[in-house]
C-alpha positions as CSV (number, residue, x, y, z in Angstrom):
1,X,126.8,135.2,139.6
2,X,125.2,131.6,139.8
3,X,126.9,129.9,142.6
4,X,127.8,133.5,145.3
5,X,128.2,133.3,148.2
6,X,125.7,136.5,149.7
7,X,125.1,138.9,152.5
8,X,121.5,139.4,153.0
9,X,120.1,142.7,154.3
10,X,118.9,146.1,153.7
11,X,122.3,147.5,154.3
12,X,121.1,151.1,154.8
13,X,123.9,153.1,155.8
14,X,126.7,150.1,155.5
15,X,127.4,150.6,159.2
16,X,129.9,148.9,161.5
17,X,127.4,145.9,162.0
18,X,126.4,145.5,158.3
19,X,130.6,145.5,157.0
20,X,130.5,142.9,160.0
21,X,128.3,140.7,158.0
22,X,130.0,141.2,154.7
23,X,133.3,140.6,155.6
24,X,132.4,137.2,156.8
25,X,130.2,136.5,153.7
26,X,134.0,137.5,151.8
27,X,135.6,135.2,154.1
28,X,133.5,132.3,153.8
29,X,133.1,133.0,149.5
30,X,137.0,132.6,149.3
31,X,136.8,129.6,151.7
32,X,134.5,127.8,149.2
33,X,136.2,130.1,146.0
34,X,133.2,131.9,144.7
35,X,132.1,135.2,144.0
36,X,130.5,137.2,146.8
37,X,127.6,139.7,146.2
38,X,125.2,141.7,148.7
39,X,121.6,140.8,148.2
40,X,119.5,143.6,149.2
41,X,115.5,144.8,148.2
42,X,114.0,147.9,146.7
43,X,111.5,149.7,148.2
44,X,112.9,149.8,151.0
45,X,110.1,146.9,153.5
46,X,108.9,149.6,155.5
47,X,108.2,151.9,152.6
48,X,106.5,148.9,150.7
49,X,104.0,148.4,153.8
50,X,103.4,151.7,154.5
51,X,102.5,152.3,150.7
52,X,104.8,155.9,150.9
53,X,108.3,156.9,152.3
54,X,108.8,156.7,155.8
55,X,111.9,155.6,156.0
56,X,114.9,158.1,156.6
57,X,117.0,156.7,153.6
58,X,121.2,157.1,155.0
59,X,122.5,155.5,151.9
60,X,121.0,155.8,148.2
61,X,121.1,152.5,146.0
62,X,123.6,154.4,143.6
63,X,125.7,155.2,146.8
64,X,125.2,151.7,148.3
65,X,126.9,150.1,145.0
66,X,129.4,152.8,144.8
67,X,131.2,151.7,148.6
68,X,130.4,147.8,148.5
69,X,132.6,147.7,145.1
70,X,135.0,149.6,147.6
71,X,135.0,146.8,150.1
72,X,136.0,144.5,146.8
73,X,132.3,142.8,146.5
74,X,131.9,141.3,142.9
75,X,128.4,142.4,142.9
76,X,125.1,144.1,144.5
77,X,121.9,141.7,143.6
78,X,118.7,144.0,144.1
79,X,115.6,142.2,144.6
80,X,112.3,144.6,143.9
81,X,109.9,144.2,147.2
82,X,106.6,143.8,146.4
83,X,103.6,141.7,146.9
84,X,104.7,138.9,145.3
85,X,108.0,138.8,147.3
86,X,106.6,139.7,150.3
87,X,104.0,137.3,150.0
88,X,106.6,134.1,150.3
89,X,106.6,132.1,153.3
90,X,110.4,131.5,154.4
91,X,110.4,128.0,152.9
92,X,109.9,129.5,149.5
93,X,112.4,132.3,150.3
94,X,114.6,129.5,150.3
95,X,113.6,127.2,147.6
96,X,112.1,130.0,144.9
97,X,114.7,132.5,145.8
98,X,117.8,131.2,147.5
99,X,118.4,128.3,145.2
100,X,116.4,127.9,142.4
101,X,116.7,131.6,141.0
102,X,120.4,132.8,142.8
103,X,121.9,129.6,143.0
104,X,123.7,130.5,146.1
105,X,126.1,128.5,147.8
106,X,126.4,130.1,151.0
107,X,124.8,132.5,152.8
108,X,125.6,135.2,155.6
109,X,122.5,137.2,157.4
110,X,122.7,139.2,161.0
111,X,121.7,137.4,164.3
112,X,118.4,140.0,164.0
113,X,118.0,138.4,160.4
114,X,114.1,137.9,159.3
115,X,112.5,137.2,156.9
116,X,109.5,135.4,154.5
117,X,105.3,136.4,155.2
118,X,105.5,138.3,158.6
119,X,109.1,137.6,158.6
120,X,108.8,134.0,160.5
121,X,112.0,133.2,159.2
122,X,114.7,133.3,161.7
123,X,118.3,132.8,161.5
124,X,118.0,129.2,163.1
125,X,115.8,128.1,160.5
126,X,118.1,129.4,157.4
127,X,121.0,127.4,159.4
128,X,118.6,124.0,159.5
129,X,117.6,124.6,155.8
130,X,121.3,124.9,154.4
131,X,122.1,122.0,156.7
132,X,119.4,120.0,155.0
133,X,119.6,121.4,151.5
134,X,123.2,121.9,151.7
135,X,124.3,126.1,151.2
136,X,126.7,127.1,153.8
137,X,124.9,129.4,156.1
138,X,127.3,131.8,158.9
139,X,125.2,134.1,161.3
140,X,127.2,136.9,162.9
141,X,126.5,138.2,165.9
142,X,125.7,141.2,167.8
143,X,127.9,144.3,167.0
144,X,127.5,146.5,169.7
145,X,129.0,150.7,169.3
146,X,131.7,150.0,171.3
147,X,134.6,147.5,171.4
148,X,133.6,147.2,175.3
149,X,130.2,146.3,173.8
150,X,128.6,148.1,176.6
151,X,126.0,150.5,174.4
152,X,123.2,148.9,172.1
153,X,124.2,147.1,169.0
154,X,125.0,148.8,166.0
155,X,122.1,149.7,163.6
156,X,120.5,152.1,161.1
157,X,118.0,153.6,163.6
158,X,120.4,154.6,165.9
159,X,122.0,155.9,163.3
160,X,119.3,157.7,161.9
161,X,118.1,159.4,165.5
162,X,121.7,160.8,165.5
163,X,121.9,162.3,162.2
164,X,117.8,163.4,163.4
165,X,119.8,165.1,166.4
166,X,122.8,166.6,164.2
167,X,125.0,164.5,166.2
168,X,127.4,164.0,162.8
169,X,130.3,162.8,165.1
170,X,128.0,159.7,166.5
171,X,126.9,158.6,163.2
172,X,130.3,158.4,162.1
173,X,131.2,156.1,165.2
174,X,128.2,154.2,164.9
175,X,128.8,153.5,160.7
176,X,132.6,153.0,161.6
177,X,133.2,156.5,158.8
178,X,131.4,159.6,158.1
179,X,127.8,159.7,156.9
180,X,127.9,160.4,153.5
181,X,125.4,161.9,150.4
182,X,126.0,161.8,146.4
183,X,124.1,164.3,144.3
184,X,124.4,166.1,140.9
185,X,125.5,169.5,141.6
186,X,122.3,172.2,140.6
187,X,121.7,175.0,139.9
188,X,120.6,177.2,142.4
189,X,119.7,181.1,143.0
190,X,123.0,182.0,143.2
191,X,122.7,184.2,145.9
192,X,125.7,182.8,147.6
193,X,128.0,184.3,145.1
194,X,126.3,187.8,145.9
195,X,127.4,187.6,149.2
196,X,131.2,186.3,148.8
197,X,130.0,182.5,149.3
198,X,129.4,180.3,146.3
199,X,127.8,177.4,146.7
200,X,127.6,173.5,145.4
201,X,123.5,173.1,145.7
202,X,122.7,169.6,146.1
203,X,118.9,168.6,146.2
204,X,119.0,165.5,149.1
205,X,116.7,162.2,149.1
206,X,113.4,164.2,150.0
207,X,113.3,161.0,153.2
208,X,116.5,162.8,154.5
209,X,115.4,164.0,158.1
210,X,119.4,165.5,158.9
211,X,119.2,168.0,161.3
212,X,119.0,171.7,159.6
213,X,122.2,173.5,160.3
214,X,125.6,174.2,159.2
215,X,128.7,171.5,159.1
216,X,132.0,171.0,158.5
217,X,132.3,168.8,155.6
218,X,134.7,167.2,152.9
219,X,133.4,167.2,149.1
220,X,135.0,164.9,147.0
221,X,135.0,165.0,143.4
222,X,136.8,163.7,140.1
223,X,138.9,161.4,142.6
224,X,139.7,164.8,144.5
225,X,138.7,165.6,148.2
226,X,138.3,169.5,149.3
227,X,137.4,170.5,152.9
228,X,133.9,172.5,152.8
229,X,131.2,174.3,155.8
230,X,128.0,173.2,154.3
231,X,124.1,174.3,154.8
232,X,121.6,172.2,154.7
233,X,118.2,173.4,155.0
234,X,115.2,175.9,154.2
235,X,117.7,179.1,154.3
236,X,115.5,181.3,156.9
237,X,116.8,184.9,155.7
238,X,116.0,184.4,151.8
239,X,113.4,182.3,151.1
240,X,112.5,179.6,153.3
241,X,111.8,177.3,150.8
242,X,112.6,173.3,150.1
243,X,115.4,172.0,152.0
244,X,118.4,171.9,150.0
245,X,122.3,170.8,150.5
246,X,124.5,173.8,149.7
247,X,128.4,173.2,150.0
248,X,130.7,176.2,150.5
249,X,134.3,174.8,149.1
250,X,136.9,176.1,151.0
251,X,140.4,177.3,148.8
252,X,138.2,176.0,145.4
253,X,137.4,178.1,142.1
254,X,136.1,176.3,139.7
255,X,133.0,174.9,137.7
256,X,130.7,171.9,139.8
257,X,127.5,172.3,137.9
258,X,126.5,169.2,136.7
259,X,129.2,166.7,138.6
260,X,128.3,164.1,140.8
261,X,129.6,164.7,144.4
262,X,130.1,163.0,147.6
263,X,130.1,164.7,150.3
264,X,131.1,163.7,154.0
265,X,129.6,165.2,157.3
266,X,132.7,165.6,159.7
267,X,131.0,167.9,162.1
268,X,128.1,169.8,163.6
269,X,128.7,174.0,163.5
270,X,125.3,175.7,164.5
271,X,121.7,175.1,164.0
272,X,120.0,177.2,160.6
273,X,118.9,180.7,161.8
274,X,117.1,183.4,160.4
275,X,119.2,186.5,160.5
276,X,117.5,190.7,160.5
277,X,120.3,191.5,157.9
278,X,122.5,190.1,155.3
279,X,125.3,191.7,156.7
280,X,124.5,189.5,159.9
281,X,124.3,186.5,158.0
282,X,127.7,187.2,156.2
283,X,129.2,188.1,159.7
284,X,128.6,185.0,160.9
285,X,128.9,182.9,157.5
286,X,132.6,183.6,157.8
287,X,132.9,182.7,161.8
288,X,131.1,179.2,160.3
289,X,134.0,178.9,157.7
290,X,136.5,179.6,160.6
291,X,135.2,176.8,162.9
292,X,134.7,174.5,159.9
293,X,138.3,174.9,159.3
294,X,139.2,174.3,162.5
295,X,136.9,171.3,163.0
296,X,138.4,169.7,159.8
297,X,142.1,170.6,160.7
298,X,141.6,167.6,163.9
């Protein structure tokens, strides 16, 4: 993609504030007519410092690439952070990666943009650097949750400490559409389908901090969307063991195992609970259905 125009950033979560970004970078690629890509980095930084995860991943690379061909980008370049990379000053940012290795002929960052060794590069000096070696540069500015702007601007932390709280509904208004997870449906103990609920098991990113509880949730596969009250946790009254995703389909019979899902987190139900009897849990498994029904019916 020698000449792209791209949209720098970690992109985690493809909030309100990051589509902000990348629908200039599309405006200003089809003002100058050339291809527009996101150019993002694996490890995530703060995983790469910290030499472990830390980070509370909200979108996987394979999900990332999935929605930004969505939003009609012609590509996703993935730079690998390491030392090497994390070891160039801004200037060679520029020069080694910018130019001489993407070619790029424009460039479109966040006002928050950093970047180079201990991130000295600003967005002031990528505009006096494509001024000089002349790559269109566009900065956008702060997107704050609101259209009032009177909350914080947009980002993945706040989005993060939502999903931390269960608060489903918040990350959905801070991303600008419901937080979403792809997985390969498992196998699981099948204990579910014992008790009159089977159940899509999904193992999540082991960084995935969601709140344990039960949701209202969409599942979409094979280019088809079914509503859904999920699990996710350590289930309590069986076996308290790994967290795991496990999606009840609601009005569904048929075979998962071994699809790749999306699913969609419309709502919060209940915090997980250990209950003194199956019959207890299955009581109250079926008031979960109800409400998820009733929550996805808005």
């Amino acid at each position: 993609m020698d000449g792209a125009v791209v949209a720098i950033g970690n992109f985690d979560g493809l909030h309100r504030g990051h589509r902000g970004v990348i629908a200039r970078a599309k405006a200003l690629a089809a003002k100058l007519g050339k291809p527009c890509a996101v150019l993002t980095f694996e490890p995530h930084p703060a995983d790469f410092f910290a030499k472990k995860s830390v980070i509370f991943r909200l979108t996987s690379r394979e999900a990332k690439a999935a929605f930004l061909q969505r939003l009609g980008l012609d590509g996703m370049i993935v730079l690998t952070f390491d030392a090497a990379l994390s070891g160039l000053t801004a200037q060679q940012f520029v020069d080694d990666v910018l130019l001489r290795r993407l070619g790029v002929s424009g460039v479109v960052a966040g006002y928050d943009f950093h970047f180079g060794a201990k991130r000295l590069g600003t967005p002031e000096f990528l505009k006096s650097e494509g001024a000089r070696q002349n790559f269109a540069v566009d900065i956008v500015e702060r997107i704050a949750q609101d259209d009032e702007g009177a909350l914080d601007a947009v980002s993945s932390t706040a989005t993060r400490a939502a999903l931390e709280a269960g608060d489903v509904a918040l990350a959905a208004r801070l991303l600008g559409h419901p937080w979403f997870v792809e997985g390969e449906v498992i196998h699981g103990r099948k204990v579910g389908r014992t008790i009159g609920f089977p159940t899509a098991n999904i193992a999540l990113d082991p960084s995935c901090r969601l709140r344990h509880g039960i949701y209202a949730v969409t599942l979409t596969v094979d280019g088809a969307t079914h509503k859904g009250a999920a699990n996710f946790g350590k289930r309590p009254t069986f076996d308290d063991g790994p967290p795991l995703l496990e999606v009840y389909v609601l009005d569904f019979d048929g075979d998962l195992y071994g699809k790749t899902v999306e699913v969609a987190f419309i709502g919060f139900i209940r915090a997980e609970a250990k209950f003194d009897s199956v019959e207890a849990l299955v009581a109250q498994m079926h008031a979960d259905v109800a409400e998820a029904r009733r929550i996805l019916a808005r």
